[in-house]
C-alpha positions as CSV (number, residue, x, y, z in Angstrom):
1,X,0.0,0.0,0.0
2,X,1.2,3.4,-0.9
3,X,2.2,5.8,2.2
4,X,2.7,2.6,4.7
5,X,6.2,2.9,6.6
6,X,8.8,0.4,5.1
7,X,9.7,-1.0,8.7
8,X,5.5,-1.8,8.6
9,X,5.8,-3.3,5.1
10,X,9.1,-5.8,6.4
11,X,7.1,-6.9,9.4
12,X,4.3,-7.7,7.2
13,X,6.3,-9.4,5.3
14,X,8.6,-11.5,7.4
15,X,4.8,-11.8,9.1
16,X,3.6,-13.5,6.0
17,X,7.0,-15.8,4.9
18,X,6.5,-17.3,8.6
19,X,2.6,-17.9,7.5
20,X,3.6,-19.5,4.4
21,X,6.4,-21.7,5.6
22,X,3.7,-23.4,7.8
23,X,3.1,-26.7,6.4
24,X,-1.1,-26.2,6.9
25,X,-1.0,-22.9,5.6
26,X,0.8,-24.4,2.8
27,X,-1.2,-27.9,2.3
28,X,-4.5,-25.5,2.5
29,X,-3.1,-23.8,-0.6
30,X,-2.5,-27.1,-2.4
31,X,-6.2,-27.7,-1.9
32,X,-6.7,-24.8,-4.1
33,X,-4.4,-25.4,-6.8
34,X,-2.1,-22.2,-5.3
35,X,1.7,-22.4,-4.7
36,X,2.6,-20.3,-2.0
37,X,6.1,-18.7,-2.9
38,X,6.6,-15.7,-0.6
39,X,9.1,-13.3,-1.4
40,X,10.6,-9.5,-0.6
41,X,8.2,-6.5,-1.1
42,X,9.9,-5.3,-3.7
43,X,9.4,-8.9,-5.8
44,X,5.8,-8.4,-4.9
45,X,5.5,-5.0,-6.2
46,X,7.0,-6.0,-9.8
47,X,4.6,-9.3,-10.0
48,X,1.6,-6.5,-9.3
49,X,2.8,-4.2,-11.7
50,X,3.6,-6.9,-14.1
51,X,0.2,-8.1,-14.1
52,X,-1.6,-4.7,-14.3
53,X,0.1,-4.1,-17.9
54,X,-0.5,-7.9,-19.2
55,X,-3.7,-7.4,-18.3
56,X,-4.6,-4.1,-19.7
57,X,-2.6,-5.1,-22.7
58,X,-5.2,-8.1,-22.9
59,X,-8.1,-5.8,-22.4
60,X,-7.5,-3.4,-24.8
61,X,-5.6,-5.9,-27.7
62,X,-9.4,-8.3,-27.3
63,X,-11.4,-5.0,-27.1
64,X,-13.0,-6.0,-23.6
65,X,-15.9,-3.8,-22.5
66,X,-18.1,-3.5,-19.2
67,X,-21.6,-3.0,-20.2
């Protein structure tokens, strides 16, 4: 989130690798097909931004409207 203090965002973080190294946490996401990778904020933010321009790339290339 834009604005939040970086020593808030590495807490999350480390927060959420300890979640995902649990092995529950990470059979639950099995159940759903999901892989669990983790990773730094920073890896986060390109995978995010990545997305956003494949995405609008898709939208715009197949002419996708909301009605």
């Amino acid at each position: 989130m834009a604005g939040t203090p970086a020593d808030i965002v590495t807490r999350l973080n480390a927060d959420v690798g300890k979640a995902l190294a649990e092995p529950a946490v990470r059979a639950r996401f099995a159940q759903s097909a999901l892989e669990p990778i983790g990773g730094s904020a920073e890896q986060f933010s390109q995978l995010v931004h990545g997305d956003y321009a494949k995405y609008a790339r898709l939208v715009k290339e197949l002419n996708i409207r909301i009605e």
